[in-house]
C-alpha positions as protocol buffer text, in pm:
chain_id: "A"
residue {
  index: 1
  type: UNK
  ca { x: -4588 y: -1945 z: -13954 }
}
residue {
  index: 2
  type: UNK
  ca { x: -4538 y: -1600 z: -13796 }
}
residue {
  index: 3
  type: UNK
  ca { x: -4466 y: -1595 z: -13446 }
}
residue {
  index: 4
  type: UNK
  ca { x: -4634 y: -1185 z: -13417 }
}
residue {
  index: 5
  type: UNK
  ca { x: -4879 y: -1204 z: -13165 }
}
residue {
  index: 6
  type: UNK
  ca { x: -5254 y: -1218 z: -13301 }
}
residue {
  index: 7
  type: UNK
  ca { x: -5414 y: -905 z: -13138 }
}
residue {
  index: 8
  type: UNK
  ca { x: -5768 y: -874 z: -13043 }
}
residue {
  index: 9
  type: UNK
  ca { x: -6000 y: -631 z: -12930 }
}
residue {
  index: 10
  type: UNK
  ca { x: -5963 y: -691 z: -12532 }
}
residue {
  index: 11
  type: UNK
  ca { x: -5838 y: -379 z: -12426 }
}
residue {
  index: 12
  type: UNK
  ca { x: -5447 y: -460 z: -12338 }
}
residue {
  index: 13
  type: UNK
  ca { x: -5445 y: -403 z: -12007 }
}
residue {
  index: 14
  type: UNK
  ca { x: -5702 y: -685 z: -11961 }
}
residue {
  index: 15
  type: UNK
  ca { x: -5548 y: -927 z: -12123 }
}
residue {
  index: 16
  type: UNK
  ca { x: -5239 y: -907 z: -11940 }
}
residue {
  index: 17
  type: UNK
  ca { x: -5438 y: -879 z: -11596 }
}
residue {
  index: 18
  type: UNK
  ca { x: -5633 y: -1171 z: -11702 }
}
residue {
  index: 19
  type: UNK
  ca { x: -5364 y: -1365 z: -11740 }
}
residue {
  index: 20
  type: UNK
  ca { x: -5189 y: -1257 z: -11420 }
}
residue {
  index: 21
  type: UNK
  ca { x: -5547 y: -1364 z: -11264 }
}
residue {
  index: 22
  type: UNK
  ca { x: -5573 y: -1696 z: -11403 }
}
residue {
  index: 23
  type: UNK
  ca { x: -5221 y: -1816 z: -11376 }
}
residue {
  index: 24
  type: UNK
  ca { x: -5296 y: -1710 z: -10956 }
}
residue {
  index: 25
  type: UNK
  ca { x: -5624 y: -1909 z: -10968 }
}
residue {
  index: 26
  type: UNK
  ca { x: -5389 y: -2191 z: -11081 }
}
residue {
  index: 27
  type: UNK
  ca { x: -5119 y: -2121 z: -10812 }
}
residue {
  index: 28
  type: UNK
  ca { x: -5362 y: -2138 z: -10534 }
}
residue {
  index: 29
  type: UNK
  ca { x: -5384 y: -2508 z: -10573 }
}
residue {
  index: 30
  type: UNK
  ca { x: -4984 y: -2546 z: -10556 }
}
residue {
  index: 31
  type: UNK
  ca { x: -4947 y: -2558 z: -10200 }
}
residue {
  index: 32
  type: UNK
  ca { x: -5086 y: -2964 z: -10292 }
}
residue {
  index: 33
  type: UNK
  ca { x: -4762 y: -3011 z: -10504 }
}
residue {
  index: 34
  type: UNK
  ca { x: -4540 y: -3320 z: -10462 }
}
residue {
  index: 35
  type: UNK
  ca { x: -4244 y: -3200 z: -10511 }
}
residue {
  index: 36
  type: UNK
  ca { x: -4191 y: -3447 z: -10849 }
}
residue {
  index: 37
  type: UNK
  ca { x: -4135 y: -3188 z: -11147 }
}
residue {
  index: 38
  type: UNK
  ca { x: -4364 y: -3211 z: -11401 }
}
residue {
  index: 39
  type: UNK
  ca { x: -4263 y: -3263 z: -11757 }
}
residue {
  index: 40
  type: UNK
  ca { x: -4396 y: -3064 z: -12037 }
}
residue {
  index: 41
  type: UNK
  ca { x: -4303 y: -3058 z: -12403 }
}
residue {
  index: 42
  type: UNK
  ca { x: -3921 y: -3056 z: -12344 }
}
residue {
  index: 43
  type: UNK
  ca { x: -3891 y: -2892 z: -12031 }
}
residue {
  index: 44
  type: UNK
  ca { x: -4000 y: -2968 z: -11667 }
}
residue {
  index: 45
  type: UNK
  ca { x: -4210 y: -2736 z: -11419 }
}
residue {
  index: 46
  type: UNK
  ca { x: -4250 y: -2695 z: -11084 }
}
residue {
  index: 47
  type: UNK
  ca { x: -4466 y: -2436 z: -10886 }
}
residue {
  index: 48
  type: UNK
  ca { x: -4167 y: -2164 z: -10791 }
}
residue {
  index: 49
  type: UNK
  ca { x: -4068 y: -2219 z: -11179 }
}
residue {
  index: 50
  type: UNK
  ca { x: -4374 y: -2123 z: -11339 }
}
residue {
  index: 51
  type: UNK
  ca { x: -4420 y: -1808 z: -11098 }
}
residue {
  index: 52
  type: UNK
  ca { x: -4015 y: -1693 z: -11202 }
}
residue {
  index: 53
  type: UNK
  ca { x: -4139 y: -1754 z: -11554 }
}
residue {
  index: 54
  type: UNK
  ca { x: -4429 y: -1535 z: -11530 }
}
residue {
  index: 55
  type: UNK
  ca { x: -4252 y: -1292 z: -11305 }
}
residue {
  index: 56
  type: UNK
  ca { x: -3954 y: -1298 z: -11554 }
}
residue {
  index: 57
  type: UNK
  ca { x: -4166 y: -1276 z: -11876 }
}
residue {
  index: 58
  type: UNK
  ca { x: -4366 y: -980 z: -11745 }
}
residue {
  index: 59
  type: UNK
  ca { x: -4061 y: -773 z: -11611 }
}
residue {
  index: 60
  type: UNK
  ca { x: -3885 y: -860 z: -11977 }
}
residue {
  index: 61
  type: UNK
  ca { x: -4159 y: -695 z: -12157 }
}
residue {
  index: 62
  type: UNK
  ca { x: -4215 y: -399 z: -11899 }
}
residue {
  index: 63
  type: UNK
  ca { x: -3842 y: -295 z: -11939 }
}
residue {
  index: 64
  type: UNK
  ca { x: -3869 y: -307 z: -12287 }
}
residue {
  index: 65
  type: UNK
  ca { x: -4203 y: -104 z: -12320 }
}
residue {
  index: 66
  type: UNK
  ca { x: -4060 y: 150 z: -12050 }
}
residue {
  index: 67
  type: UNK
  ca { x: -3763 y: 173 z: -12292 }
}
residue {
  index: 68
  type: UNK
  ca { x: -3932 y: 204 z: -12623 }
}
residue {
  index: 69
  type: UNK
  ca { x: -4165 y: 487 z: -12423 }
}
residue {
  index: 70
  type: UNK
  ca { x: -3891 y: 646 z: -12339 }
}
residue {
  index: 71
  type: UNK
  ca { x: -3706 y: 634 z: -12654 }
}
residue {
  index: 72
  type: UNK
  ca { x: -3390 y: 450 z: -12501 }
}
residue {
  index: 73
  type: UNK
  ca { x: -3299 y: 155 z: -12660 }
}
residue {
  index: 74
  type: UNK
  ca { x: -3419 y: -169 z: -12506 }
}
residue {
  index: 75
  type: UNK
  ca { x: -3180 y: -426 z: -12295 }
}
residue {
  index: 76
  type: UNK
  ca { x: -3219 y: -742 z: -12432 }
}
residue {
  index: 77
  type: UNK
  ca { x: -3232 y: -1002 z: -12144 }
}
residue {
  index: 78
  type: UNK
  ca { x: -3007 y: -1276 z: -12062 }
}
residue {
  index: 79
  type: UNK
  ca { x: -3186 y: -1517 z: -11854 }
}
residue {
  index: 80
  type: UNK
  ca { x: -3167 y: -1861 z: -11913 }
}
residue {
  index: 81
  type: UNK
  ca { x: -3547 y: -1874 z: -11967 }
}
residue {
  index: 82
  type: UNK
  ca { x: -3760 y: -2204 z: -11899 }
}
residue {
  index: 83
  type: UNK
  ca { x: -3436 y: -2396 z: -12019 }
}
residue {
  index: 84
  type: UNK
  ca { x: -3306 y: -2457 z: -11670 }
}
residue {
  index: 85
  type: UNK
  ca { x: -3446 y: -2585 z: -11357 }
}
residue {
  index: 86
  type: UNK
  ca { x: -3299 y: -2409 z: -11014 }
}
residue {
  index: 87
  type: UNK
  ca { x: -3235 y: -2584 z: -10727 }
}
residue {
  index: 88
  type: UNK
  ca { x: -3480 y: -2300 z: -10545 }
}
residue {
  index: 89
  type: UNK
  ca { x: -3767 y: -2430 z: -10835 }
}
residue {
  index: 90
  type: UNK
  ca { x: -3699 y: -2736 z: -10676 }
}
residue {
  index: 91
  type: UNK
  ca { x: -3877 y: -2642 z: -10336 }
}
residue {
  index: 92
  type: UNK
  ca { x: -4193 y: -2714 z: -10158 }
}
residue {
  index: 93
  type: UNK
  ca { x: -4429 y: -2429 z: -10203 }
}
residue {
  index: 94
  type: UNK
  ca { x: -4623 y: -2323 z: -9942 }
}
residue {
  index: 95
  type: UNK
  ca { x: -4883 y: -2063 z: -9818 }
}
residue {
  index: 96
  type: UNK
  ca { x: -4636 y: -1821 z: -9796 }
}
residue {
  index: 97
  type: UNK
  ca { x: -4453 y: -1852 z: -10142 }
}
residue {
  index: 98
  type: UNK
  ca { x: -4800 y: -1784 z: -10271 }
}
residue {
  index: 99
  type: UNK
  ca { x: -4851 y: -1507 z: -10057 }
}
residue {
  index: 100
  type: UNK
  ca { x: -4580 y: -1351 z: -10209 }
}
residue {
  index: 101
  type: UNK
  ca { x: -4639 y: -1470 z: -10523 }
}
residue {
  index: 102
  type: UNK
  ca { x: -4965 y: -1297 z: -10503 }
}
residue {
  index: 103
  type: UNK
  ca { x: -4820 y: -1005 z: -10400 }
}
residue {
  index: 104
  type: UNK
  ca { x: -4590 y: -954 z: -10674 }
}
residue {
  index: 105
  type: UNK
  ca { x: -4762 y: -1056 z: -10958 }
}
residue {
  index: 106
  type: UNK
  ca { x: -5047 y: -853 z: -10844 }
}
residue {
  index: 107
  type: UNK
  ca { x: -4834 y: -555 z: -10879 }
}
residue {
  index: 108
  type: UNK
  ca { x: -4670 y: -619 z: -11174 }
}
residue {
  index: 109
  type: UNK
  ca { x: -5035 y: -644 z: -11332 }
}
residue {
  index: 110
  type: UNK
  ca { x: -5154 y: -267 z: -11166 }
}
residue {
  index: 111
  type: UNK
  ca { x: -4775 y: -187 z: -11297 }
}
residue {
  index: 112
  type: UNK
  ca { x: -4892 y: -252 z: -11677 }
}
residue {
  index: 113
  type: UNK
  ca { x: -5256 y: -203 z: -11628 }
}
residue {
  index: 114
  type: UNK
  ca { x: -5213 y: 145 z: -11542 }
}
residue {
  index: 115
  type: UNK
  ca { x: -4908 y: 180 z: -11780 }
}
residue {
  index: 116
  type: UNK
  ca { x: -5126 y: 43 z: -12082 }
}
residue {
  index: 117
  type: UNK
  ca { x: -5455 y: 199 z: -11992 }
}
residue {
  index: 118
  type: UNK
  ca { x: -5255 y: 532 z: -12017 }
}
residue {
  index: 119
  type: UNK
  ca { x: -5168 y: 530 z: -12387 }
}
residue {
  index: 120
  type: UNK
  ca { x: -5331 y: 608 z: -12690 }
}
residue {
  index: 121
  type: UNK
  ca { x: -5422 y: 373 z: -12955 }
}
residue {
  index: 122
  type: UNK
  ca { x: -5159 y: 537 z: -13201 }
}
residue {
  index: 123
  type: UNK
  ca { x: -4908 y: 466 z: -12928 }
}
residue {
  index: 124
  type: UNK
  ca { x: -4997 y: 138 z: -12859 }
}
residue {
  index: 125
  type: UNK
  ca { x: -5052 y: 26 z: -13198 }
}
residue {
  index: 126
  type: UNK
  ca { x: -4647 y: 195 z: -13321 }
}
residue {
  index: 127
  type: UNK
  ca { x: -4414 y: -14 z: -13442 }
}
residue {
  index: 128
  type: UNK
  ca { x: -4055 y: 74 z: -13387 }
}
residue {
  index: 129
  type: UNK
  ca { x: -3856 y: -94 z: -13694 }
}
residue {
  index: 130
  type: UNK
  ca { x: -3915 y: -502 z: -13642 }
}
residue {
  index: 131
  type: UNK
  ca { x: -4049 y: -496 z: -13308 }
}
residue {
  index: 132
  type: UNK
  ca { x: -4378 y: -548 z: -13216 }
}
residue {
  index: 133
  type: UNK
  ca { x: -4654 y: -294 z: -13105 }
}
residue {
  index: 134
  type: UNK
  ca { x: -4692 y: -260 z: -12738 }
}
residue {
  index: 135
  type: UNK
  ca { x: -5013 y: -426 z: -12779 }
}
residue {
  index: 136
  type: UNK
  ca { x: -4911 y: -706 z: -12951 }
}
residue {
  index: 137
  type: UNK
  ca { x: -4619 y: -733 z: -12660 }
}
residue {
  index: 138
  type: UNK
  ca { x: -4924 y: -776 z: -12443 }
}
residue {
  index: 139
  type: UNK
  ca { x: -5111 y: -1037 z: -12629 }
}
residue {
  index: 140
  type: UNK
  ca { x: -4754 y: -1176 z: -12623 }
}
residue {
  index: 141
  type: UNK
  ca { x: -4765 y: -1197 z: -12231 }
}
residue {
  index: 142
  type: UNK
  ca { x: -5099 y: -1372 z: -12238 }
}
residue {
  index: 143
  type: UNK
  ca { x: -4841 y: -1664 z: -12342 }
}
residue {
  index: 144
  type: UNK
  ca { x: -4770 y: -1683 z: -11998 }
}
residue {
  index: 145
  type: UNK
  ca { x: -5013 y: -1840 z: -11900 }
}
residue {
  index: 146
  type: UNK
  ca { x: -4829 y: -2140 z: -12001 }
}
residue {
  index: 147
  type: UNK
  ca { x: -4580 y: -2187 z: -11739 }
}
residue {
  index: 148
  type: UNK
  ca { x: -4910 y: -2231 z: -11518 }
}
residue {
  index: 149
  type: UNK
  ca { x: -5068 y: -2450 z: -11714 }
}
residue {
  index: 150
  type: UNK
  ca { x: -4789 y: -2702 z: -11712 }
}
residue {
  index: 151
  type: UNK
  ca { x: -4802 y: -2729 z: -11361 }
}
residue {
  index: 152
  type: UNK
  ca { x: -5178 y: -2701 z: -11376 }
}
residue {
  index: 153
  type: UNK
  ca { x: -5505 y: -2706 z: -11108 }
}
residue {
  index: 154
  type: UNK
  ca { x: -5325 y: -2945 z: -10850 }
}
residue {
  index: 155
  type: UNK
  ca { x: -5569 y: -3147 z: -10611 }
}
């Protein structure tokens, strides 16, 4: 089984938006959290983990589509992913964490959106040896939408 993102034809810079927008819907019910971490698959979430993940994920792939745009060569990160669990995961989230993770996430979405809604078809259809297209790097980031489903719609 391939692991190349299946493409679509949503415009890019929707479906990374989209997810940005759901994955806040989900966050707005967070400030309900209990503070227990909550397992899924192999790992364990919390509400501040699942926004670093997004945040993370979508800076990863905007560095790297920045790069190939520019024709530098990418930097491959070197974060430890969804593998660990911080001690600042760990915290209560409140009102104000999602305020600001509103804030940034919102940003990082008008970052690509404009970014992506920018380029041609040819562009974001190239492929540059192995790598994917940029549009398949943003049906990648729909992924996403995982870390926020793990926690989930809290009560």
């Amino acid at each position: 089984m391939s692991d190349t993102p299946v493409t679509d034809d949503r415009a890019p810079a929707d479906v990374v938006t989209a997810m940005v927008t759901e994955v806040l819907d989900l966050a707005a019910t967070w400030v309900a959290w209990d503070g227990v971490p909550i397992p899924a698959d192999d790992r364990v979430y919390t509400p501040h983990k699942a926004v670093r993940r997004v945040t993370d994920h979508l800076i990863d792939h905007l560095a790297e589509v920045e790069a190939r745009l520019a024709g530098v060569p990418t930097v491959p990160d070197h974060w430890h992913a969804s593998a660990i669990t911080t001690p600042a995961d760990l915290a209560a989230f409140t009102t104000e964490d999602l305020a600001e993770a509103r804030s940034r996430l919102s940003r990082l979405a008008l970052i690509f959106r404009v970014r992506l809604r920018g380029l041609s078809p040819a562009t974001l259809d190239a492929r540059d040896g192995d790598a994917w297209s940029i549009r398949q790097v943003a049906f990648h980031l729909e992924e996403s939408l995982y870390y926020a489903q793990a926690v989930g719609r809290l009560p």
